[in-house]
C-alpha positions in Angstrom: -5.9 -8.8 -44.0 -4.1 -10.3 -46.8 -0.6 -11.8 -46.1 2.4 -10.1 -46.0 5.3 -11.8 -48.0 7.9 -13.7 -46.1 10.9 -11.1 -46.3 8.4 -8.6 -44.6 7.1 -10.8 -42.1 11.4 -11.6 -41.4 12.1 -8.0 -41.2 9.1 -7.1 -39.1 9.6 -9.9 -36.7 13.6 -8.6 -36.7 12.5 -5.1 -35.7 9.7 -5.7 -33.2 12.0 -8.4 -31.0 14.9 -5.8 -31.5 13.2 -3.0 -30.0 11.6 -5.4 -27.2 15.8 -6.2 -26.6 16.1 -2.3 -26.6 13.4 -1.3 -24.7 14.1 -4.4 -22.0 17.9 -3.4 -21.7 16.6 0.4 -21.1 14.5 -0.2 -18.5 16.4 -2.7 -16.3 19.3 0.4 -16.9 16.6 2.3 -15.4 16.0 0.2 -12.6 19.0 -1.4 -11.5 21.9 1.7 -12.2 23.1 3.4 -9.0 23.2 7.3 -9.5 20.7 9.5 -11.6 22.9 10.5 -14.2 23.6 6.0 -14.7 20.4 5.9 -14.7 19.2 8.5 -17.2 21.1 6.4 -20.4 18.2 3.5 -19.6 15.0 5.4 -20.9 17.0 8.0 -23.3 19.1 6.1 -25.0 18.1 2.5 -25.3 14.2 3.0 -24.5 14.0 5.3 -27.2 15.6 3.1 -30.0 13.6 0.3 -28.9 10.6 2.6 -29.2 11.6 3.4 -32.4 12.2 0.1 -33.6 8.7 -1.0 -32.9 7.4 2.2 -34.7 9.2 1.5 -38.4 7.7 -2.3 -37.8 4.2 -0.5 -37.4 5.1 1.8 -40.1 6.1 -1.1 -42.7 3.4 -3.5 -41.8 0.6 -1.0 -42.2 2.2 0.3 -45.1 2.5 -3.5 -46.7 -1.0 -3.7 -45.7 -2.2 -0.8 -47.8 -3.0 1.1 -45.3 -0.5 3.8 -45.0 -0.2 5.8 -41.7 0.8 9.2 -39.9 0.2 7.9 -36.7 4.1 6.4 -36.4 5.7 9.0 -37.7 4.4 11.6 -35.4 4.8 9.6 -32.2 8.4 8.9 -33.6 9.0 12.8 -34.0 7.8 13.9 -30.6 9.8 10.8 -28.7 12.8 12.1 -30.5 12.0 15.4 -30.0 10.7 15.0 -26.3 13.3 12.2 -24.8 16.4 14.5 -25.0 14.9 17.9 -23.8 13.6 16.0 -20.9 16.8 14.0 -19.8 18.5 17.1 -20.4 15.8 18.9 -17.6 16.5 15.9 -15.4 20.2 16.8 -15.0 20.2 20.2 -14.6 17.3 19.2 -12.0 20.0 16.9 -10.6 23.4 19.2 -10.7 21.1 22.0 -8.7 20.4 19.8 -6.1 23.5 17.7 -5.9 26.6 20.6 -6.8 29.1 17.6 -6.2 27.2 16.3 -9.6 28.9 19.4 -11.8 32.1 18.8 -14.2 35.2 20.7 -12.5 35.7 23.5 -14.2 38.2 23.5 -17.4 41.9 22.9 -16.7 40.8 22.1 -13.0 41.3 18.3 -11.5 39.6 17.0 -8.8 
């Protein structure tokens, strides 16, 4: 492995520790919220950007290495892809078993 120049090794280190702060935020979302729908923002929402953080560092190093690869950008694409559709399963899940969960209808208070 040859060395990487100092900006890269600044901007690697910047995105690996980001997504660590992401992914460490998500999951205590995850683990301390107090309903489902609280808790759902932890591993959509922050998770996923900390996921993705860590990706473009793998991305750029390998790619600064010489050694270009697919391998991020496809795990990248089905998280993205993935991480919505199933939050999105996990409330309707959710609202069918719990009714009190569904929005009043429009121009109706509660």
């Amino acid at each position: 492995m040859s060395a990487l120049p100092l900006w890269a090794e600044i901007v690697i280190t910047a995105l690996l520790v980001t997504g660590a702060a992401f992914a460490l935020v998500g999951s205590w979302g995850l683990a301390k919220l107090g309903d489902i729908l609280k808790r759902l923002h932890g591993p959509s929402k922050a998770t996923t950007l900390g996921v993705g953080c860590v990706l473009v560092a793998s991305a750029l190093f390998f790619a600064l290495q010489g050694e270009p690869s697919l391998h991020e950008l496809l795990i990248a694409l089905f998280l993205f892809i993935t991480a919505p559709v199933s939050a999105h399963l996990i409330v309707k899940a959710a609202m069918r078993l719990d009714p009190a969960l569904r929005p009043p209808p429009p121009g109706e208070r509660r």
